[in-house]
C-alpha positions in Angstrom: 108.7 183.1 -67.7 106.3 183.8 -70.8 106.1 182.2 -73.8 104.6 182.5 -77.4 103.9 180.1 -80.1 105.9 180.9 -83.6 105.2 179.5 -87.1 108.7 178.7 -89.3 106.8 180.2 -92.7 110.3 180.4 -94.4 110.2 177.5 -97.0 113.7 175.5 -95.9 112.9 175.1 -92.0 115.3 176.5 -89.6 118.6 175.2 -91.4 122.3 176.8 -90.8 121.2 180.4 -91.9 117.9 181.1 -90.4 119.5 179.6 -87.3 121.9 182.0 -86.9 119.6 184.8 -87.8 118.1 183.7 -84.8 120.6 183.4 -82.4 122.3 186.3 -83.4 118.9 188.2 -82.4 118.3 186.2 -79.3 122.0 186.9 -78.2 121.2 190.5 -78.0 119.1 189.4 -74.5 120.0 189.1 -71.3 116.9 186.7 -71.0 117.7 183.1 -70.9 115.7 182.2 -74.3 114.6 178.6 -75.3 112.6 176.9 -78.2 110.7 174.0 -77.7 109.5 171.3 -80.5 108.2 168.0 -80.4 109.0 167.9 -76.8 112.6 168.9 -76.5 113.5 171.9 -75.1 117.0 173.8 -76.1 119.0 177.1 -75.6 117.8 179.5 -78.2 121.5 181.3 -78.0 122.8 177.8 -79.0 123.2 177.5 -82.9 123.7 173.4 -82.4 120.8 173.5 -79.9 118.8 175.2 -82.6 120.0 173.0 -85.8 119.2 169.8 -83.5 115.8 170.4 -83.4 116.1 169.6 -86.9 112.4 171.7 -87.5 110.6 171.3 -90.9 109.0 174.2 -92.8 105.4 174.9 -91.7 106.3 174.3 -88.2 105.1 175.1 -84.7 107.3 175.9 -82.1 107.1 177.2 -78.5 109.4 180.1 -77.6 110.0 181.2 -74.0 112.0 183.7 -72.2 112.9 184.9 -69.1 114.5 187.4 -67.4 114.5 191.4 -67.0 113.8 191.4 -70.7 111.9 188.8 -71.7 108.8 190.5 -73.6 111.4 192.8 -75.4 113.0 189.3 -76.5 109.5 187.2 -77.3 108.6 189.8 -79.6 112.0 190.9 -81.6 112.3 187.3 -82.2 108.6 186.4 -83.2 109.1 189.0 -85.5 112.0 187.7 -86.7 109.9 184.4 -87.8 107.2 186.0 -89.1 109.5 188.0 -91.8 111.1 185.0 -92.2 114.2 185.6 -90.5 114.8 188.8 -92.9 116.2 186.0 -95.6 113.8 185.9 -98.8 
């Protein structure tokens, strides 16, 4: 398992669209793929997991994957953050 810490730099948060940006991205994976914030821990392939988390613009979050193609998935979807989930 490896992990990465991502910024949210969009300026709404992860709400309903950036979400699915990002599960449709981590879906792509065979890796089991998780985000973590404030302590809870949920399915990164999950768009209710996701939209629980309820995260705020500005936001830290820790990302993990694993499986046989876990860097592959860290990065696509760290870069999916940093261009702010292709949206703006």
């Amino acid at each position: 398992m490896i992990s990465r810490e991502i910024s949210i730099l969009n300026k709404y948060g992860l709400h309903t669209r950036p979400a699915t940006a990002f599960v449709t991205e981590a879906s792509r994976f065979k890796s089991e793929i998780f985000l973590e914030y404030k302590g809870v821990r949920v399915n990164a392939k999950s768009i209710l997991g996701l939209l629980v988390l309820a995260v705020e613009p500005g936001a830290t979050l820790t990302l993990l994957a694993d499986g046989p193609d876990e860097e592959e998935a860290i990065e696509a979807l760290a870069i999916l953050t940093r261009n702010k989930f292709n949206l703006e």
